[in-house]
C-alpha positions in Angstrom: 4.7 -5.9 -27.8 8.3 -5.7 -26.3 9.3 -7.9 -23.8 10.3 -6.8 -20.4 13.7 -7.9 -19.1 14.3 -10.9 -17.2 15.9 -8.6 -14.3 14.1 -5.1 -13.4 14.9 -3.4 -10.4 14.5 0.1 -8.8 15.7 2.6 -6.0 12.4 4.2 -4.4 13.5 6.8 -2.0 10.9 9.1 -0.3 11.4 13.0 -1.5 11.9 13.7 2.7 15.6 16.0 2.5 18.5 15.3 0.6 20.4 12.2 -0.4 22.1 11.0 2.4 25.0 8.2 2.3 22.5 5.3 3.7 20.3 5.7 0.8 23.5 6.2 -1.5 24.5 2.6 -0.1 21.1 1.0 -1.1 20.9 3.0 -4.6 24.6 2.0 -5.3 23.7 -2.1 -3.8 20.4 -2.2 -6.2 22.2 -0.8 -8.8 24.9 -3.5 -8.5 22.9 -5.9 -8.8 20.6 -5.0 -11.9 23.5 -4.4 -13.7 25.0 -7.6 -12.5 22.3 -9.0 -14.2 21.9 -7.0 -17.2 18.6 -5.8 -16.6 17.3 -2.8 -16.7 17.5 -0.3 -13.3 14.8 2.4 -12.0 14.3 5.0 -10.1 10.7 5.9 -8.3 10.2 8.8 -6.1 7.7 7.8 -3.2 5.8 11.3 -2.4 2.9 10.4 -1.3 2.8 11.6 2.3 3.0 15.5 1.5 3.8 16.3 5.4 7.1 14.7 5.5 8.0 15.9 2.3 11.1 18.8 2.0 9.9 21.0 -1.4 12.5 20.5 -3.6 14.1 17.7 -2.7 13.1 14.9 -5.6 14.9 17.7 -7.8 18.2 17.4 -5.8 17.7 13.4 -4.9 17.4 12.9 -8.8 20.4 15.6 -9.7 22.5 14.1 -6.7 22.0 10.5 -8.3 23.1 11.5 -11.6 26.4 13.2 -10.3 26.8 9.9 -8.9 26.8 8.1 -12.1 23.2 6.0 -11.2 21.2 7.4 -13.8 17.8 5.2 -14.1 16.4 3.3 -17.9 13.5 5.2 -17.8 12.3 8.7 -16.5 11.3 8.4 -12.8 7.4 7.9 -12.0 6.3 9.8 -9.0 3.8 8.0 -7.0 1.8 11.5 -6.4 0.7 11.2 -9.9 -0.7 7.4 -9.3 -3.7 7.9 -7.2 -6.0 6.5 -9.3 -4.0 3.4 -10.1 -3.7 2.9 -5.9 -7.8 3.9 -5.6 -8.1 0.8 -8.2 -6.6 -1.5 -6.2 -8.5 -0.5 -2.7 -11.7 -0.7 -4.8 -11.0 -3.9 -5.9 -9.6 -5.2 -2.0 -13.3 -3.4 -0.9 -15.4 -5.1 -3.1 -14.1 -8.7 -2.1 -14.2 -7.7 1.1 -10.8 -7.7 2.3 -10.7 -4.4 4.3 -13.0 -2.6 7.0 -13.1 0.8 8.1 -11.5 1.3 11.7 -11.6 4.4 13.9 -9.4 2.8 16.4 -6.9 5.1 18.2 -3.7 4.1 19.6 -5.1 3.9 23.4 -7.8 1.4 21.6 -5.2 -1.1 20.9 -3.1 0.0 23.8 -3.9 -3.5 25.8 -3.1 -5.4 22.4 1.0 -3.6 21.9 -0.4 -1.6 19.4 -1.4 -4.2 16.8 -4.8 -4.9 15.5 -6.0 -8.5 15.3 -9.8 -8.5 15.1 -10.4 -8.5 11.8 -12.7 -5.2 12.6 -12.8 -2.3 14.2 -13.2 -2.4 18.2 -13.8 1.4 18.3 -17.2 2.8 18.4 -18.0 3.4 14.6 -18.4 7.6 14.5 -19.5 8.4 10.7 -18.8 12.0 12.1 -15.5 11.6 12.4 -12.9 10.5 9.4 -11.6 6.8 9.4 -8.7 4.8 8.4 -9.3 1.5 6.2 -7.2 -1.4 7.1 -6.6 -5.1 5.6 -7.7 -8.4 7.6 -4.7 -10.0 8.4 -5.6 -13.7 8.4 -3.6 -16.2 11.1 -0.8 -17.7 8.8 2.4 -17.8 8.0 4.2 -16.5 5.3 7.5 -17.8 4.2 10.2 -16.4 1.4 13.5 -16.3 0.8 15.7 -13.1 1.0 18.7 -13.3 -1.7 21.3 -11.9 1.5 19.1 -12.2 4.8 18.2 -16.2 3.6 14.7 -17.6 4.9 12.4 -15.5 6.3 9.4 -16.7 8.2 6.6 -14.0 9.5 2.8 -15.0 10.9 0.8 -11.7 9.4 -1.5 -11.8 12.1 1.1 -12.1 15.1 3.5 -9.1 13.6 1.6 -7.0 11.6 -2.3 -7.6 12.7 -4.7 -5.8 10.7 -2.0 -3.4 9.0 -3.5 0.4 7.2 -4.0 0.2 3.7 -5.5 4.1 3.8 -4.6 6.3 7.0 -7.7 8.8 7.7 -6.4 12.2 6.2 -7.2 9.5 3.3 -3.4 9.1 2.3 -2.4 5.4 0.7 -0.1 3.5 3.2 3.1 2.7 1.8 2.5 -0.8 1.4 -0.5 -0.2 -1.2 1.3 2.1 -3.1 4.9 0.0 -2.9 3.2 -3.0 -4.5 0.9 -1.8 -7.1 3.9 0.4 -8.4 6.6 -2.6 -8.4 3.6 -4.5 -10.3 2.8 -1.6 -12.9 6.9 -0.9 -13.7 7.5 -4.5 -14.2 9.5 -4.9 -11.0 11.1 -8.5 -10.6 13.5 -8.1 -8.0 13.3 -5.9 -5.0 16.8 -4.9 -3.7 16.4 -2.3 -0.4 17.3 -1.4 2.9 17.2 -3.7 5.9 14.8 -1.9 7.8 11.9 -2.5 5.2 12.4 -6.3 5.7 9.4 -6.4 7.9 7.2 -5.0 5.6 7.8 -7.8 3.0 5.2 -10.1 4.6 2.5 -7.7 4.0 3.8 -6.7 0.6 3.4 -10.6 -0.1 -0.5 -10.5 1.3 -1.2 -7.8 -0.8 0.5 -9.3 -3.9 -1.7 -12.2 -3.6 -5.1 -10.4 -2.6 -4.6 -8.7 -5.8 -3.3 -11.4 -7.9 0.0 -9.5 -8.4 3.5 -11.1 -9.3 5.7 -11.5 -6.2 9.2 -10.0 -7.2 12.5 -11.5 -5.5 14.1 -9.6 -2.7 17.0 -8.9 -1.3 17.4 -6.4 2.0 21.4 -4.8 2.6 22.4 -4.3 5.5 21.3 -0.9 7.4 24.2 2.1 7.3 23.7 3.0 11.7 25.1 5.4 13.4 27.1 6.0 16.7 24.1 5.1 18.8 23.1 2.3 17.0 20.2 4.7 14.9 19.8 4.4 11.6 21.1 6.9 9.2 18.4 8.5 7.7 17.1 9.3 11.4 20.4 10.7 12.6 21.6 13.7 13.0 24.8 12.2 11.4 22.6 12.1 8.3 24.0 14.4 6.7 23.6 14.6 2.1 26.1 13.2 0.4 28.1 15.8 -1.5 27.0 16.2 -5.0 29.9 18.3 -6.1 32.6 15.6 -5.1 31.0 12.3 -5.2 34.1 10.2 -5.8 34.7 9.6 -1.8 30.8 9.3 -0.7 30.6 6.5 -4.0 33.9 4.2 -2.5 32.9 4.8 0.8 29.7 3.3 -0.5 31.2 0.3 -2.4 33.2 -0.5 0.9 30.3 -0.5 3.2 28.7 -2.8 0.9 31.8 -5.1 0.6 32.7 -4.1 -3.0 36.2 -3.7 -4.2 36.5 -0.6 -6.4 39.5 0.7 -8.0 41.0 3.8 -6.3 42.3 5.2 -9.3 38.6 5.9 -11.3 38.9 9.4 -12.0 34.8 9.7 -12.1 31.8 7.9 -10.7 30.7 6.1 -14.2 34.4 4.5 -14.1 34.3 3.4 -10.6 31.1 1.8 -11.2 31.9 0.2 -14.0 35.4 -1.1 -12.7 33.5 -2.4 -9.8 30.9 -4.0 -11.8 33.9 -6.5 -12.8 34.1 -9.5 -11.1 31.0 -8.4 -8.5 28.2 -10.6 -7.5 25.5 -10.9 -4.8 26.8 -13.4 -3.0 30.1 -10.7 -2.2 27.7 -7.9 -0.6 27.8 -8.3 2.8 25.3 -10.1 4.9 23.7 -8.3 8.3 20.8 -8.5 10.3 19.0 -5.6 12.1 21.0 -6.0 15.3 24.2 -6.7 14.2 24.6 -3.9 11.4 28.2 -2.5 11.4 28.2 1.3 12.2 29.3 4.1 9.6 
């Protein structure tokens, strides 16, 4: 059996539109970093919420990513061919009794801010109507380190409550499928936008309910707009350009606090050249609030 690498790390974006430069910033920072390391660098295309998705667009993400020199190790895995890997894990969270049905709606937890902290569902159960599943979020604190954020601190039951595993069209939540995927590829370090910071804690629970690794992580600072809005919800979001990638890729490298050569005459050689003397420590440090704007 061949050993895995001591470093493995991935990009994960969701097949929503095209590559736009925020995600270009966290593909180019976890790419950085594997290859600081020497480990080995994926790609894995998150479609598992078909109403968001844009057709076509894990095609072009995955083209626009090569013209940018980030190709991946391995061919990508597509999370919309892992539902029985993510029904696996929910069986296994159901039999040991670490999830309830809820048919709470968002006026039901209203008087609460939104957040679920019974442990079961307040709502009337309706076997008529569908139901989401969602996992008991016990009273107690979860602590880790983030490689660039530094200590992190979350109670599960105070921020997230009794967060969805399966949302009642019968979709899996992002936080099943994130962790049973990082698990299956071999993931050991988890580099990724600011904005999924808060999700970590849960990610953690979930690691643990299922007696899964917990990978190391490390959360770059958010690429915001004008107003303060992150990218990918801007109408400054606009795709990177595919055709001409060499200003989008330093643009990238400065927003991240990478010095790069302005005389690479394509995006391998840039990468490469900034490779050289790069390391963690240099990316640049931010928290939600005080992320610089593009």
């Amino acid at each position: 059996m061949t050993a895995l690498p001591r470093y493995r790390g991935r990009f994960a974006p969701s097949p929503t539109g095209a590559l736009h430069f925020g995600s270009l910033v966290a593909a180019v920072g976890s790419w950085l970093v594997a290859r600081h390391a020497e480990g080995q660098w994926l790609v894995r295309i998150e479609d598992i919420d078909p109403p968001r998705e844009v057709p076509g667009s894990a095609a072009t993400i995955l083209a626009t990513l090569d013209a940018f020199g980030l190709s991946p190790d391995q061919p990508p895995v597509y999370q919309s061919q892992r539902q029985e890997a993510y029904a696996a894990a929910f069986e296994g969270l159901r039999e040991s009794g670490q999830v309830f049905p809820c048919w709470c709606s968002r006026s039901d937890l209203a008087s609460q801010g939104g957040i679920h902290r019974d442990g079961h569902c307040v709502a009337a159960a309706d076997p008529s109507r569908p139901h989401a599943w969602r996992v008991r979020a016990p009273d107690l604190s979860l602590h880790w380190e983030d490689d660039l954020q530094g200590a992190q601190s979350e109670n599960l039951r105070e921020m997230a409550g009794d967060f969805v595993i399966r949302r009642v069209e019968g979709l899996w939540s992002y936080q099943l499928a994130c962790v049973v995927d990082d698990a299956d590829q071999g993931i050991t370090h988890v580099v990724r936008g600011a904005d999924l910071l808060d999700s970590t804690a849960r990610q953690i629970h979930l690691q643990r309910l299922l007696a899964l690794p917990t990978p190391g992580y490390l959360h770059l600072p958010l690429v915001l707009d004008a107003e303060g809005r992150k990218l990918s919800k801007s109408t400054a979001a606009l795709p990177v350009d595919a055709a001409d990638p060499l200003p989008a890729l330093r643009a990238a490298l400065d927003r991240l606090g990478v010095l790069s050569p302005s005389t690479a005459g394509t995006p391998e050689t840039l990468l490469r050249d900034a490779l050289h003397g790069f390391a963690p420590a240099s990316l640049r440090r931010s928290s939600l609030g005080a992320t610089a704007t593009l």
